[in-house]
Structures are given as C-alpha cells and as structure tokens.
C-alpha positions in Angstrom: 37.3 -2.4 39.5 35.0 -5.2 40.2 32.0 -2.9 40.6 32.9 -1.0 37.3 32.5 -4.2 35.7 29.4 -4.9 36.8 27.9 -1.6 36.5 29.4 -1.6 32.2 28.2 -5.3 32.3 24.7 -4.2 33.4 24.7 -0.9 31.2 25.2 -3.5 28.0 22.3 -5.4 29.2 19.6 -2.4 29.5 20.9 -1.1 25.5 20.9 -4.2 24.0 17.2 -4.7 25.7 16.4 -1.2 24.3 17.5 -1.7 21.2 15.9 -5.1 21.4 12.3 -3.4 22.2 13.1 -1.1 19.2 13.7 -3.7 16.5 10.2 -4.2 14.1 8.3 -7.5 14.5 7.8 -7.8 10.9 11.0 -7.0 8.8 9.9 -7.9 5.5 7.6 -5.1 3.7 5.8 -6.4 0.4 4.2 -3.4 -1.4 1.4 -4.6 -3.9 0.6 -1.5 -6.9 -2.5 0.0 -7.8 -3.1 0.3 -10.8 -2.2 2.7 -13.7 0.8 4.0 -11.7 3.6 1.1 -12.1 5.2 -0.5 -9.4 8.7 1.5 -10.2 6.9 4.8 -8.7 7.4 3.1 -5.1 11.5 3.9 -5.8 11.8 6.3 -2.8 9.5 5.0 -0.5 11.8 1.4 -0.9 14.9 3.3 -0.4 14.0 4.6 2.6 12.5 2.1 4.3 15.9 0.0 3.0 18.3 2.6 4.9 16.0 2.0 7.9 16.9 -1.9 8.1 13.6 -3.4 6.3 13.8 -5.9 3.3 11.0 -4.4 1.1 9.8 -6.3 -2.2 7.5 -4.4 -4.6 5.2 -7.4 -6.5 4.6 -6.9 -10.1 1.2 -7.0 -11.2 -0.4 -7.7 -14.4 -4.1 -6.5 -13.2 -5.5 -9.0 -15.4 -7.6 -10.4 -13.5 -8.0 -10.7 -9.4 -6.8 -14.5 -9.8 -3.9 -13.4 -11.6 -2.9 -10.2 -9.2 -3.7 -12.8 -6.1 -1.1 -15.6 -7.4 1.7 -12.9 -7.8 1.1 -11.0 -4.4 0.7 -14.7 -2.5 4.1 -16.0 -4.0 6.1 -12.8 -3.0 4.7 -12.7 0.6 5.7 -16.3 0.7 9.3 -15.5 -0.8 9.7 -13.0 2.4 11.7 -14.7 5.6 9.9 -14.1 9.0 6.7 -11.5 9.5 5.6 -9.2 6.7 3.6 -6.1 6.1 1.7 -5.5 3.3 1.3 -2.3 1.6 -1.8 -1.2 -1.1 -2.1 1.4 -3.4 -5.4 1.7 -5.4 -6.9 -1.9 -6.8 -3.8 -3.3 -4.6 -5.8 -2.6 -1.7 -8.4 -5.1 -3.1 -5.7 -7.3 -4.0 -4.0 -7.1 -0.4 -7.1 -7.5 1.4 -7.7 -11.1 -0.6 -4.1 -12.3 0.0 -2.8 -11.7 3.6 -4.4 -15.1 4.8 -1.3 -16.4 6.1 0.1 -15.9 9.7 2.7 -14.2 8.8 1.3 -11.1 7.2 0.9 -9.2 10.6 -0.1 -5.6 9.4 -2.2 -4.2 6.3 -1.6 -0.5 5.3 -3.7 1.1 2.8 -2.3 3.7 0.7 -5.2 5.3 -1.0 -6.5 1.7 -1.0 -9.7 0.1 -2.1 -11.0 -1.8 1.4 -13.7 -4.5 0.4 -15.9 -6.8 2.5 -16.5 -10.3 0.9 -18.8 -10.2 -2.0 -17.9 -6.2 -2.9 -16.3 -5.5 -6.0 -13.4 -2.5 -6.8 -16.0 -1.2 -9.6 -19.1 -1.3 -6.7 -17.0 0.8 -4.0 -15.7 3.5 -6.6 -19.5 3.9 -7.8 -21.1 4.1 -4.1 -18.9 7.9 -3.8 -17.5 9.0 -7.4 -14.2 10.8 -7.6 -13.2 14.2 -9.4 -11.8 12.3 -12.0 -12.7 11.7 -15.3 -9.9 10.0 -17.2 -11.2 6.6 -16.8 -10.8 4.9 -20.5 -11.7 1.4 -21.7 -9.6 0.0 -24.6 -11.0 -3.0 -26.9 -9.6 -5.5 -25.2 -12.3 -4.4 -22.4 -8.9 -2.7 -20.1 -9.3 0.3 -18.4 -6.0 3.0 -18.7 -5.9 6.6 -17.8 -6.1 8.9 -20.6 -2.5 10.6 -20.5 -3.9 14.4 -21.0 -5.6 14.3 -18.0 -3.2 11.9 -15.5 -1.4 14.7 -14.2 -4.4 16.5 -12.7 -6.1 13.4 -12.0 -3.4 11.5 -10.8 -0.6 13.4 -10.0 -0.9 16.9 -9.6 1.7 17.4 -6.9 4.5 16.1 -9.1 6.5 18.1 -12.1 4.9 17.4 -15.9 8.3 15.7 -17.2 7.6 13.2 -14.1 4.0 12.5 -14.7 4.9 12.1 -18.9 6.8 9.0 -17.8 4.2 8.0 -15.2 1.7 8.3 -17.8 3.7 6.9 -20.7 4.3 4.0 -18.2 1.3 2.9 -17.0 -0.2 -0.7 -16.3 -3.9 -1.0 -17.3 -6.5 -2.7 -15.1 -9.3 -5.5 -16.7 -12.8 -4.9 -16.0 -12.7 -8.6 -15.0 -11.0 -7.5 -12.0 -12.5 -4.4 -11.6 -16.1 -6.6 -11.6 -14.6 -9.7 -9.8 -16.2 -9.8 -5.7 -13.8 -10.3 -2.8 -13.3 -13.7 -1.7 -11.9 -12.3 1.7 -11.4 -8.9 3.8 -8.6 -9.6 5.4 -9.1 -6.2 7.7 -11.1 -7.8 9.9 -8.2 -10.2 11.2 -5.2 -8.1 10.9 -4.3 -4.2 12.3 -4.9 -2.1 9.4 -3.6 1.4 8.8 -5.0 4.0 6.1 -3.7 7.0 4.2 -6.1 9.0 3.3 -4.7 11.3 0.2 -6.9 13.9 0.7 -6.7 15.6 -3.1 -6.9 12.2 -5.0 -8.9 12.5 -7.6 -9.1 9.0 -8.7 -10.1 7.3 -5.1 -12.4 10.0 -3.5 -11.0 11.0 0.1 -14.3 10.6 1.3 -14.5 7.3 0.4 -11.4 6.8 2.1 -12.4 7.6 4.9 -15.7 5.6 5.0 -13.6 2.6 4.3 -11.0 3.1 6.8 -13.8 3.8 9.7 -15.5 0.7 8.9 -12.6 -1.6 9.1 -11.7 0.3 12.4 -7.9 1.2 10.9 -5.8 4.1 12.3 -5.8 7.0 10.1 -3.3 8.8 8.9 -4.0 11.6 6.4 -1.6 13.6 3.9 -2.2 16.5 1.7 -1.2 15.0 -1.8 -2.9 13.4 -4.8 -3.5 9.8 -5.4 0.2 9.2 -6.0 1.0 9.9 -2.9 3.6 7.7 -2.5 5.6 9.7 -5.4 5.1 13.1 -3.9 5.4 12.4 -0.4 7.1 9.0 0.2 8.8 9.8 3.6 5.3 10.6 5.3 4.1 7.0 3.5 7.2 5.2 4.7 6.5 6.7 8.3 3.5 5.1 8.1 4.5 1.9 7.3 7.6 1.8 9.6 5.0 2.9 12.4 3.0 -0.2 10.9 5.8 -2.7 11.6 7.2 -1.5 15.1 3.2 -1.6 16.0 2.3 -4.5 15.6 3.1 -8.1 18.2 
C-alpha cells in the first residue's frame, strides 16, 4: 500500500510538471489592427485563442496619427496582467513595433505586418516593392480608405461578397500623417519576432513580407490567403501566435 502511494504520489508530481512545462509564459495576447479592416474582423482568431486558456484584448485604433495609435496600443498592453504578446496586422505592425518597449511584451508577431527600422515610414516601405492593389483613396480630410468596389479583390478575396460588403462598409481609414510619420523605435531587434507572410495580399506585397521578416531575423510562417488573413484563415493565425507564447522564456 505504502509503495502504491508513493508511486500515485510521484505520478502527480511528473503531470503536474508536464503540464507545468506546457502552460505559455505570456498569457495575455493584445492584437493591435491594420488598417482599413476594423478590429471586429479578429472575432475568430480571439475565440480561439480564448478556448485555448489566453486573455486576448483587441486595441481600438483611430489611425489618426502614430501618436495617437501608440497611446491606445501602450495603455491596453499596460491594462494586461503578467507577460503579453503582441499581434500586427498592416499599419499595426508599425504601430507594434513602436510600442512593445516594456518588459513585459515578450513576443512580436506580424500578420501581414509593416516591420520598420527607426527613421522608416509605413508610406516609404510600401513604395520600396508596390503591391497588386490599386484601391488606395485619399479623402479631403487628407485620409486614406479603400475604395469599396475593389476591397474584395484587393483585400479579401478568399472571403464571400456579403462578408467583404460589411468589411468594406466598416472600415477605419488611416491619416497620411501616420502613413508619413518615421519610427521612433523597431522593437524587432529586442524581442523574438514571428511573420505571416499572406502570400496573395494584394495590399502588403508578399515580397515585401518576406524582405522584412529576413531582415529582422523572425521565423516565418507562410499561408495561402489574402491580406485578411486573419478572416479567412484564423486557426492557422492563432497557431501562430499560440506557438508565439509557448516559445518564448
């Protein structure tokens, strides 16, 4: 009886230290939008990630200016409890790369994400490799938005036309004071970085996607699927960011 004891006693011991090795460093995932695809479009990717145990937050952006998208990004990663990951998508890339200055932020991962180095601006990298796109509008008010006849082959041409209307009808418009503004930092260099590369975006060209993640030495993960990648294939972009958390010490 004795040694039973010891042996269930010891059997405990080795699960609890697997599960133990199992559990993600950083819990707390804060997902920071691109722009012209609103932050509600992350739905599924935050759902799953929730049923895997992770507290996910999704910032909302106004894309005003990179001031403005920096002060909303810093105060939800400084809302989070513990270690954080932080996920781009488009211009949030540029944002993400200027606001995980904090210990805490222990992973980047770039979903079709702008990557500057300090003194590069979001307007300069999509210039140095154009994409296929050519929906890029400017209102008045000097504010770029995607002209809604072409977002869903630009944008979203994996997903079903009622989807993209709302996508489209929905939309959050980016300044050109952002889009001109320089990065102050590039946080890449300091923190593990990850990349997905959507290789039939037509808004960030894959190519530059690539060149980007290479320089900043991130691991690579690429998916078949259009710049809103995170809409048609969320479980392989929640992969990627769940392998981001367990990854990293």
């Amino acid at each position: 009886m004795k040694r039973a004891v010891v042996t269930a006693v010891a059997l405990a011991a080795c699960l609890s230290g697997a599960a133990h090795a199992a559990a993600p460093v950083a819990k707390n995932i804060v997902i920071v939008p691109g722009a012209f695809i609103d932050a509600s479009s992350w739905r599924v990717v935050h759902d799953t990630l929730k049923l895997k145990g992770f507290n996910v937050t999704v910032a909302q952006l106004p894309h005003t200016s990179l001031d403005d998208d920096i002060a909303i990004a810093r105060k939800t990663i400084f809302q989070q409890f513990g270690n954080v990951v932080v996920v781009g998508n488009g211009i949030g890339g540029t944002v993400m790369s200027n606001v995980a200055t904090g210990d805490k932020v222990k992973a980047l991962v770039y979903v079709a994400g702008l990557m500057p180095e300090v003194g590069e601006t979001s307007r300069q990298l999509l210039a140095s490799m154009p994409s296929a796109g050519e929906g890029v509008r400017t209102d008045w008010a000097g504010f770029q938005f995607y002209d809604p006849a072409r977002f869903q082959a630009d944008l979203a041409a994996d997903l079903t036309p009622n989807r993209v209307g709302f996508m489209a009808d929905s939309q959050v418009s980016v300044s050109n004071v952002l889009m001109g503004t320089p990065s102050w930092f590039a946080m890449w260099h300091q923190k593990p970085s990850f990349g997905i590369v959507a290789t039939q975006d037509r808004l960030v060209n894959p190519e530059l996607q690539r060149w980007m993640y290479k320089r900043a030495g991130a691991k690579v993960t690429e998916i078949a699927a259009s710049h809103a990648v995170h809409v048609s294939q969320p479980e392989a972009v929640a992969k990627v960011i769940e392998e981001a958390a367990l990854s990293v010490l």
